[in-house]
N, C-alpha and C positions, 0 to 999 in steps of 0.2 A: 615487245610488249613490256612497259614495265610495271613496279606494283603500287599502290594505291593508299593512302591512308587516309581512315574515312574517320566518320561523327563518332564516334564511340572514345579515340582519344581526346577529344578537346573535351579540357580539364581535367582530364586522368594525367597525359603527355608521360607514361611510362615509358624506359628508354630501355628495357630489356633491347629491343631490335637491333639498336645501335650496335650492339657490344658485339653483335656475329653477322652483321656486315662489309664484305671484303671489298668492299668498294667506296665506305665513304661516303654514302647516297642520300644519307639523311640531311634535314636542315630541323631549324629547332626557330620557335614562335614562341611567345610568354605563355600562351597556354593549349600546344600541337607543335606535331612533328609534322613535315612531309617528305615526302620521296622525290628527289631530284630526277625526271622521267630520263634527262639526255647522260645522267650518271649509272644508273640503276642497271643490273647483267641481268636478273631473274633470275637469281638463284635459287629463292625464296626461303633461304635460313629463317626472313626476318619471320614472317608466318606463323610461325611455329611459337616464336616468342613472343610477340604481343598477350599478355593476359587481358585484355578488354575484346579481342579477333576484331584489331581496327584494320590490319592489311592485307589487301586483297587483289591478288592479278586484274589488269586492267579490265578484261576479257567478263571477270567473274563477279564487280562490283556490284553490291545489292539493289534493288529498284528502287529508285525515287535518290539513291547518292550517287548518281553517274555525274554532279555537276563536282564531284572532290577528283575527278581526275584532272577540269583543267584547272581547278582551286591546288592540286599538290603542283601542278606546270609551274602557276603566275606563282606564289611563296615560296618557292625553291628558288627562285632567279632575287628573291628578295631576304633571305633569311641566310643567318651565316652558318655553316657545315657545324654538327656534333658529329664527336666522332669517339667520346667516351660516355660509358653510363653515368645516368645521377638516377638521381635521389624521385619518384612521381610528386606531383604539386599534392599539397600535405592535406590535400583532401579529397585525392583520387579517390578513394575508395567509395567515396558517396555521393559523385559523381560517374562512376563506373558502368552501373546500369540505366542510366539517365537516357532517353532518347529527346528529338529533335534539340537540341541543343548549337545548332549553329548560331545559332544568335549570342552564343556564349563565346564564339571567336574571337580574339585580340589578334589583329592582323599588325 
């Protein structure tokens, strides 16, 4: 089972997760992250770090976002690996508690 990154990052894309990581498992979009499922141990460091609570065990994703586990499958196989922190897009903050927001995706 791996974990999940759902609506609440796109346009935040804070990369606290990245940084405790031991595996690598992230991919990085202009405006989201996702979790590489065939990379990802479940460890769940990243969890803990997300300040938006976008990541979530596959098992435990919220109602109505279960379509972001095969949206993290297909952009992982298309997005190239981050593997240090940066900086969140310079207007996470006010986009932080935004909901339905997938229309806000840059794939």
């Amino acid at each position: 089972m791996a974990y999940v990154v759902t609506e609440s990052c796109i346009r935040c894309k804070y990369t606290d997760c990245v940084d405790v990581c031991p595996v690598d498992c992230f991919r990085e979009g202009e405006n989201f992250l996702v979790i590489d499922p065939d990379e990802c141990i479940d460890c769940t460091l990243c969890v803990a770090e997300c300040p938006v609570e976008a990541i979530y065990a596959e098992d435990d994703v919220p109602a109505g976002q279960e379509h972001f586990i095969a949206l993290n499958a297909e952009l992982s196989k298309k997005w190239r690996p981050i593997i240090e922190r940066k900086d969140p897009l310079p207007d996470a903050e006010q986009w932080a508690t935004v909901k339905n927001k997938l229309d806000q995706l840059k794939r």
